[in-house]
C-alpha positions in Angstrom: -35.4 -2.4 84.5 -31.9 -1.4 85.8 -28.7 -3.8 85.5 -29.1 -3.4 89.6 -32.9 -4.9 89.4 -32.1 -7.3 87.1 -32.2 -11.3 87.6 -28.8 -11.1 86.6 -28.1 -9.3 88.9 -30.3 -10.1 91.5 -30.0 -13.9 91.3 -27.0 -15.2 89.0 -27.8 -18.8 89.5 -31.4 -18.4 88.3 -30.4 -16.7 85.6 -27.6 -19.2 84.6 -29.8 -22.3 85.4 -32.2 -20.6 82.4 -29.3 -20.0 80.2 -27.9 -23.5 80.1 -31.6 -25.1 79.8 -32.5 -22.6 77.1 -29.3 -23.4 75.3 -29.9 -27.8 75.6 -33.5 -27.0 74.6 -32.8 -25.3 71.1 -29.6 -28.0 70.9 -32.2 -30.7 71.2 -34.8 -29.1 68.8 -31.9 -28.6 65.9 -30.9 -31.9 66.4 -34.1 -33.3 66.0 -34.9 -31.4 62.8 -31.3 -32.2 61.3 -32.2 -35.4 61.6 -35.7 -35.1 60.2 -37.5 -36.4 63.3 -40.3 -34.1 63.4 -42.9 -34.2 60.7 -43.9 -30.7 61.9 -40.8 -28.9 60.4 -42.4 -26.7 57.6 -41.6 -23.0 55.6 -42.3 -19.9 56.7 -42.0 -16.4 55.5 -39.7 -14.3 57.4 -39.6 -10.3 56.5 -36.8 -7.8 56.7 -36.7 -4.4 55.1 -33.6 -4.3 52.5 -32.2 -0.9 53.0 -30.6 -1.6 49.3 -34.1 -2.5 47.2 -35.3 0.3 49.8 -38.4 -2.8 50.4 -39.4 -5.5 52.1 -37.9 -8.6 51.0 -39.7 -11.8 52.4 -37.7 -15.1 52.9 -38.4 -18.7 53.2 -36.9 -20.5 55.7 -37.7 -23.2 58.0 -38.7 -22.1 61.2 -40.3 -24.0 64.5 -43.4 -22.5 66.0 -44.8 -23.2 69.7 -46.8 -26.6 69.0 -43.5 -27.7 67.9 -41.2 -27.3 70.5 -43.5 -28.7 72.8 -44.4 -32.1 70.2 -40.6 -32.3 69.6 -39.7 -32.4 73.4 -42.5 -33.6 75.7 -41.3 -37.0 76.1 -37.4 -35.3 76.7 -38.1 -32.2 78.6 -37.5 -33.7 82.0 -34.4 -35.7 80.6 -32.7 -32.4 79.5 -29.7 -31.8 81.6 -30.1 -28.5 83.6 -34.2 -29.0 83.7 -34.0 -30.4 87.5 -31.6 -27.3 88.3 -33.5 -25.1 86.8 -36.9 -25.9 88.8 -34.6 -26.2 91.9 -33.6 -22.4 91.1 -37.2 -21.6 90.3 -38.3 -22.7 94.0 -35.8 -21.3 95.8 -36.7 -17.6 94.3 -39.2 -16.5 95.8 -40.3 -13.4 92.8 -41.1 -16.5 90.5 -42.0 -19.4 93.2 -45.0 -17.3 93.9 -46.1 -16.3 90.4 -45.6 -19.1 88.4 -48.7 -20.6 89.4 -50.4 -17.6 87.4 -49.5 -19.1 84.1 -51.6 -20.2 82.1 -51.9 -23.9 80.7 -52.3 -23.9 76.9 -51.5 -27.6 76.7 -54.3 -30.0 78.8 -52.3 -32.5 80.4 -52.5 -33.3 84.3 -48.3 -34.1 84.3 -47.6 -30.7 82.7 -46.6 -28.0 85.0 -46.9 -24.2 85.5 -42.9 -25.1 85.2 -43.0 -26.4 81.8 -45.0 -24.2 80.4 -42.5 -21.0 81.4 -39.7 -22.9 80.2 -41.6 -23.4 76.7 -42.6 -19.5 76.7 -38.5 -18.5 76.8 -37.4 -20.9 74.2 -40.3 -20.2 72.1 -40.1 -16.5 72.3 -36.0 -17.2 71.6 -37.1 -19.0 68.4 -39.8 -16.5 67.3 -37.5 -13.6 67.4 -34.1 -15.2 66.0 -35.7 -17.6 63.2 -32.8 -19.9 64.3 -32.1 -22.7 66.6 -28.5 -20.3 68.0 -29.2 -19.1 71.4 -29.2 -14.8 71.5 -27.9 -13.7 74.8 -29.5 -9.9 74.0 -33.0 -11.6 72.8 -32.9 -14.2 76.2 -32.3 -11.1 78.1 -35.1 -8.9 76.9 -37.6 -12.0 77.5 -36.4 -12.2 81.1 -36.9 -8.7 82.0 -40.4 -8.9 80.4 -41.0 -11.8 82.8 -40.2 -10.3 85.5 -42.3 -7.0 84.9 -45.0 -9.5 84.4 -45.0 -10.8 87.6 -45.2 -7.5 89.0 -47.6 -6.2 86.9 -51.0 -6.1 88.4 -52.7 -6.5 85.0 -52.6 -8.3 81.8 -52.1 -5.9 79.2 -53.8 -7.0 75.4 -53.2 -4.9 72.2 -55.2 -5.1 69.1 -53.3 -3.3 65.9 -55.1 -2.4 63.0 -53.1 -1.8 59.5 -54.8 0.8 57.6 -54.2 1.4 53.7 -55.4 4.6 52.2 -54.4 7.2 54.9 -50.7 8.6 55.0 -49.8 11.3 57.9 -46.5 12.4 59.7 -47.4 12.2 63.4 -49.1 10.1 66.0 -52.7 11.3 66.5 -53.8 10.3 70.2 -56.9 9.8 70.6 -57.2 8.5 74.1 -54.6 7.4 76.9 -55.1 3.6 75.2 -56.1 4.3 71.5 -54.0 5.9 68.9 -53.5 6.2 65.2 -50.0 5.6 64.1 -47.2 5.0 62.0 -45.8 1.3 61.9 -42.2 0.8 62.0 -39.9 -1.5 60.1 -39.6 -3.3 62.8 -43.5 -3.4 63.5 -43.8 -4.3 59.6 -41.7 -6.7 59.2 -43.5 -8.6 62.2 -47.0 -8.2 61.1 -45.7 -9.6 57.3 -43.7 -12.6 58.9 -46.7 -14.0 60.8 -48.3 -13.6 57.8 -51.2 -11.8 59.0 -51.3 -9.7 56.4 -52.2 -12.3 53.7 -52.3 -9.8 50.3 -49.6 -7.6 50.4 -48.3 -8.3 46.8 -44.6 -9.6 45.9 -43.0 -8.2 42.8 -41.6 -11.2 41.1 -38.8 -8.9 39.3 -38.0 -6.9 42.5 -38.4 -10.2 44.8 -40.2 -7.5 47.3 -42.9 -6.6 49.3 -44.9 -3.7 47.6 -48.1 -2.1 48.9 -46.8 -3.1 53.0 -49.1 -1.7 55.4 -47.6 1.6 56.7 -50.2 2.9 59.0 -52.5 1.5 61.7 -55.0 2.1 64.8 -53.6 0.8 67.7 -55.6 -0.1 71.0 -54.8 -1.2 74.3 -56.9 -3.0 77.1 -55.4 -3.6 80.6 -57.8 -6.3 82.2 -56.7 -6.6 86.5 -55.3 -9.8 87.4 -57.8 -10.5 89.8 -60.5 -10.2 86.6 -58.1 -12.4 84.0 -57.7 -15.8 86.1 -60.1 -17.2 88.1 -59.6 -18.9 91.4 -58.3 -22.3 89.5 -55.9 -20.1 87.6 -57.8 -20.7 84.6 -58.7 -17.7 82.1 -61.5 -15.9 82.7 -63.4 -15.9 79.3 -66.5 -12.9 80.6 -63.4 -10.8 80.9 -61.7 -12.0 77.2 -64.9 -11.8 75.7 -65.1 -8.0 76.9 -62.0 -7.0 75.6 -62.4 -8.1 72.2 -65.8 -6.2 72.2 -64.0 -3.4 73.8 -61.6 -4.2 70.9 -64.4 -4.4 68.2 -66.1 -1.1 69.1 -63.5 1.6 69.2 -61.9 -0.1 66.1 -65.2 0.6 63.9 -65.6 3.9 65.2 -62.3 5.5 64.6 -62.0 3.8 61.1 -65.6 5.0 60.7 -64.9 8.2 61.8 -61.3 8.3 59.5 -63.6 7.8 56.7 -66.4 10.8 57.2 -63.5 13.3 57.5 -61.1 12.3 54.7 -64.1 11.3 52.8 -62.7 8.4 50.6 -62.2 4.8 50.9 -60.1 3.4 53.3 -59.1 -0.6 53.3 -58.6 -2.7 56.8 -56.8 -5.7 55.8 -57.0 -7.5 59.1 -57.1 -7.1 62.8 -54.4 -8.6 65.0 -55.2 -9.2 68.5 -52.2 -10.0 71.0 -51.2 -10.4 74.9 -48.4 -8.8 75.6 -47.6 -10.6 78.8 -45.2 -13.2 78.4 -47.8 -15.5 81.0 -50.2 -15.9 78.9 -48.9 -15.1 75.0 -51.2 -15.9 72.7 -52.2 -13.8 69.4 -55.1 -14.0 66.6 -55.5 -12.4 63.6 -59.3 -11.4 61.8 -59.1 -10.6 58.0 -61.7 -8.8 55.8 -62.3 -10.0 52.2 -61.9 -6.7 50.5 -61.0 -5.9 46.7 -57.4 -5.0 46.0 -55.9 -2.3 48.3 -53.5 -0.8 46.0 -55.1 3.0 45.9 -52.9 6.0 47.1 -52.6 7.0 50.0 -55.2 10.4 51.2 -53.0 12.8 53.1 -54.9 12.9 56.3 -53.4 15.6 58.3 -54.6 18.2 55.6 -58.1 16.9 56.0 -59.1 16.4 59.5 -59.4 18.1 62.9 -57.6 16.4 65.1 -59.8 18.0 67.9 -63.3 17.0 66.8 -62.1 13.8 65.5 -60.6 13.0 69.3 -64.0 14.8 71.0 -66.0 12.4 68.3 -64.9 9.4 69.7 -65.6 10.1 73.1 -69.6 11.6 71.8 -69.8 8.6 69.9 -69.4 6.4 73.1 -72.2 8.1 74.7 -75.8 5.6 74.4 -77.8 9.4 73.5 -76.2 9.7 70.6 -76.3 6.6 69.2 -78.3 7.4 66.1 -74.8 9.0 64.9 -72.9 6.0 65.2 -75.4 4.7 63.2 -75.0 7.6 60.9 -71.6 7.6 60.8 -71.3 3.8 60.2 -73.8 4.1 57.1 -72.1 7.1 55.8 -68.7 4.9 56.4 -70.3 2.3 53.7 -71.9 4.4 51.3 -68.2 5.3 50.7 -66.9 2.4 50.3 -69.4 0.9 47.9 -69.1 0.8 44.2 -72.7 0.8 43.5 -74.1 3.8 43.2 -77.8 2.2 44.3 -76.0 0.9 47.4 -74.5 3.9 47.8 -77.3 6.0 47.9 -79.6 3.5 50.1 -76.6 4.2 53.1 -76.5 7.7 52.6 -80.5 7.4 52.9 -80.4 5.8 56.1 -77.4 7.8 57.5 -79.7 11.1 56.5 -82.6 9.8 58.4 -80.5 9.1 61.7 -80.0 12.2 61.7 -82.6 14.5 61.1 -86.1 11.6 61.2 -84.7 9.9 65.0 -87.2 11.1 67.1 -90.4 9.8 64.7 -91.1 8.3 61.5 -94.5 10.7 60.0 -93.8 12.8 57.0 -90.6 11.7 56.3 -90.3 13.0 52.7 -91.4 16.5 54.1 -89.5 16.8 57.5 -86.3 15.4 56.2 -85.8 17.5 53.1 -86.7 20.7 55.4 -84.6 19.8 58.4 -81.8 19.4 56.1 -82.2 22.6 54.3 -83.0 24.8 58.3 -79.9 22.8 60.0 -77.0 23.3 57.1 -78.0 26.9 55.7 -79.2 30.1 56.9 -79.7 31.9 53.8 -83.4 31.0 52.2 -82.2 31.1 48.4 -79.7 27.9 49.8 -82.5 26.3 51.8 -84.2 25.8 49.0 -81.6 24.0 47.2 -80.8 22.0 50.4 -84.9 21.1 50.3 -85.0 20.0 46.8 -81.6 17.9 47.2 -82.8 16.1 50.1 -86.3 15.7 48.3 -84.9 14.2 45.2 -82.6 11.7 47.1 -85.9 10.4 49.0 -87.5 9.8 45.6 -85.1 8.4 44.2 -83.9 6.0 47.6 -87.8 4.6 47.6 -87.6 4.0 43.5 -84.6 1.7 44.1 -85.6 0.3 47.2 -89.0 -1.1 45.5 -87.1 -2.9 42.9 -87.4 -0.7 40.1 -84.6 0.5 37.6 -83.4 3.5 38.0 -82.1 3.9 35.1 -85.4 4.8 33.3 -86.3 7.0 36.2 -86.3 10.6 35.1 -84.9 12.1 38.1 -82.5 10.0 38.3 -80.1 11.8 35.7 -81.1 14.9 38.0 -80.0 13.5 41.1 -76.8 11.9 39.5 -75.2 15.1 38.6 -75.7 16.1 42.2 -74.8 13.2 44.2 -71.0 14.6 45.4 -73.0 17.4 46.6 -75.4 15.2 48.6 -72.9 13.2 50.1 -70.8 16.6 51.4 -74.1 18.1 53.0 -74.6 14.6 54.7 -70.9 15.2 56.0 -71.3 18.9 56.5 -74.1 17.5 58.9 -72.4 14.9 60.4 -69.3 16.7 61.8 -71.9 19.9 62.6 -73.6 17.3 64.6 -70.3 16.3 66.2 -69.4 19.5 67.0 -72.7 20.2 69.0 -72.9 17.2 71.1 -69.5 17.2 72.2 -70.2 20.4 73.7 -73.4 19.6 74.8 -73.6 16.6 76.6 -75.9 17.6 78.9 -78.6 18.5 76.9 -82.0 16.1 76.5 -82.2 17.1 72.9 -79.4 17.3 70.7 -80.9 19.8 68.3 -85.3 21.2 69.2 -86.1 21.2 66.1 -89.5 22.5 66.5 -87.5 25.5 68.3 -85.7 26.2 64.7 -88.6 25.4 62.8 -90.7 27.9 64.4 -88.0 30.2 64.1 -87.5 30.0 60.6 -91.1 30.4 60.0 -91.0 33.7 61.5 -88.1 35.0 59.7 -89.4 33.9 56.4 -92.6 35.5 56.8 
């Protein structure tokens, strides 16, 4: 937005009336806290990145959140100065007259207005970004213009950001117009560690810094249509939150699915963060995984992945025909990640029969092993390796999966020395797979098996 477009410009008392109520407001709330009024004063971390220690540092200070400002001034927001000029200013523009009814009430209370609540949103977002009770011209400005593109926005706009540890790459890989895998900023850093969202990022207690900080991470978008976010009470509509965050849910688990079959190694998601970005209706929540300790280094993931089939992936892996390789890809996603080689091998079981045993379950010992061995090599000396691979890992899978130790199972210690090699022809087959479907969409049958059987049969003989 342009100087020429913006409420400074356009209406200067407006702009002043928020200024001087904006200014009382954080008077009133340091004043308050000075004088230890409000049991809800408590610490908080805030993060910078110390361009001398090359890290980031976090600090404790004490900082007021949302809840606050509104407990510390509910009985005195009407009594505050410029709060009857500022609603007179409101009323007379006629931009925010007719949008602040669109504003969403996060605070039940019949005698608290669409008003109230926009004034809360600026001084709120003024002490969220500052960390102190001063009033920032530059940070007061940037909330206003963000305001006013709100209004004329016809859609809320919500972003989920997911850090990442175990990848490290140079550029942006866009997946889709609203998904993307990227690097996070200081800036972007420094925010996700001061909300303390991510809740493990360890502190070196000789450095006094922030050491493993989450440098990488997927980053989604959902635009929902004002006409779908409020109903006609102005109320949220919660069919249409409730489909984002599935939205949200979905394309998070396959790209960090599909990150994991192409690097091949495990990959750590610390925690999702979920926000709105409008500044009618701000809200965020964050989702954290229990996982072990995420200090492992960093897989170079440029050198290992192409960028093509892992963007033509996602879109095949949206597609309800091919869902027996999201299932696949999921399973071959946790047999990674385990530690146990038992549970290891029980995933990479049931990712090998989504692949090969989807359209029946008779014979599987039989038309698993020589599926595997037809689909990944041409050469017969090969497909007989493949055969006896995929026939060992059965044996072995049903051993385990009846309870009994494996340990004293003789092939076992045969399979064991070959299990790397059993997980890369389950990968071989998975991105093969990929490549087929994304350029056959159309087709009934992903791979006619019978067709290739039949073929090979021929050859051999």
């Amino acid at each position: 937005m342009t100087e020429q477009t913006s409420l400074k410009a356009r209406n200067r008392p407006l702009y002043d009336a928020l200024v001087n109520y904006s200014k009382e407001a954080l008077d009133i709330i340091k004043q308050r806290i000075d004088n230890g009024k409000s049991p809800h004063q408590s610490k908080h971390t805030n993060c910078i990145f110390d361009d001398k220690k090359n890290a980031f540092v976090k600090n404790t200070f004490i900082r007021t959140y949302y809840n606050l400002f509104i407990l510390g001034l509910r009985d005195k927001l009407k009594e505050i100065n410029s709060y009857k000029h500022v609603v007179t200013e409101i009323h007379r523009d006629i931009i925010w007259n007719n949008q602040v009814d669109k504003i969403q009430k996060h605070i039940i209370d019949s005698d608290y207005t669409k008003i109230e609540e926009l004034l809360n949103n600026i001084v709120s977002f003024l002490l969220s970004k500052s960390g102190t009770f001063s009033f920032s011209e530059p940070y007061f400005n940037e909330i206003i213009q963000k305001i006013e593109i709100d209004f004329s926005s016809d859609t809320i706009t919500l972003q989920r950001i997911v850090p990442i540890y175990g990848i490290d790459f140079d550029d942006t890989i866009i997946i889709t117009e609203h998904i993307s895998i990227a690097p996070l900023t200081n800036e972007e850093i420094a925010a996700i560690l001061s909300n303390e969202f991510i809740y493990n990022c360890f502190i070196d207690p000789f450095f006094g810094a922030c050491i493993n900080t989450p440098k990488f991470a997927i980053i989604i978008t959902h635009n929902i249509p004002k006409k779908l976010f409020y109903n006609t009470d102005n109320s949220i509509n919660q069919t249409a939150l409730i489909a984002a965050y599935t939205y949200f849910e979905e394309n998070q688990s396959i790209i960090f699915n599909l990150l994991m079959l192409f690097i091949t190694s495990k990959l750590f998601l610390v925690s999702s963060i979920t926000e709105c970005k409008s500044m009618l209706y701000p809200s965020s929540s964050a989702t954290y995984s229990n996982i072990d300790n995420p200090l492992v280094p960093n897989k170079k993931l440029n050198e290992n992945i192409n960028i093509q089939l892992l963007k033509a992936a996602h879109a095949v892996l949206h597609n309800d025909k091919y869902h027996f390789l999201t299932v696949a890809i999921r399973r071959f996603s946790f047999a990674i990640s385990r530690n146990s080689v038992e549970d290891k091998l029980i995933d990479l079981m049931i990712c090998s029969e989504a692949i090969f045993l989807n359209d029946g379950n008779e014979g599987l010992r039989y038309r698993l092993s020589q599926r595997a061995a037809l689909f990944l090599e041409d050469e017969n000396e090969k497909r007989t390796e493949i055969y006896k691979l995929f026939s060992l890992a059965y044996d072995v899978r049903s051993h385990v999966v009846h309870g009994k130790s494996i340990l004293t199972f003789k092939k076992y210690s045969l399979f064991i020395n070959q299990f790397s090699v059993f997980i890369e022809c389950l990968k071989k087959s998975l991105l093969k797979m990929l490549q087929i479907a994304s350029k056959n969409e159309n087709k009934k049958e992903l791979i006619e098996w019978n067709k290739i059987i039949f073929t090979a049969e021929m050859i051999d003989d």
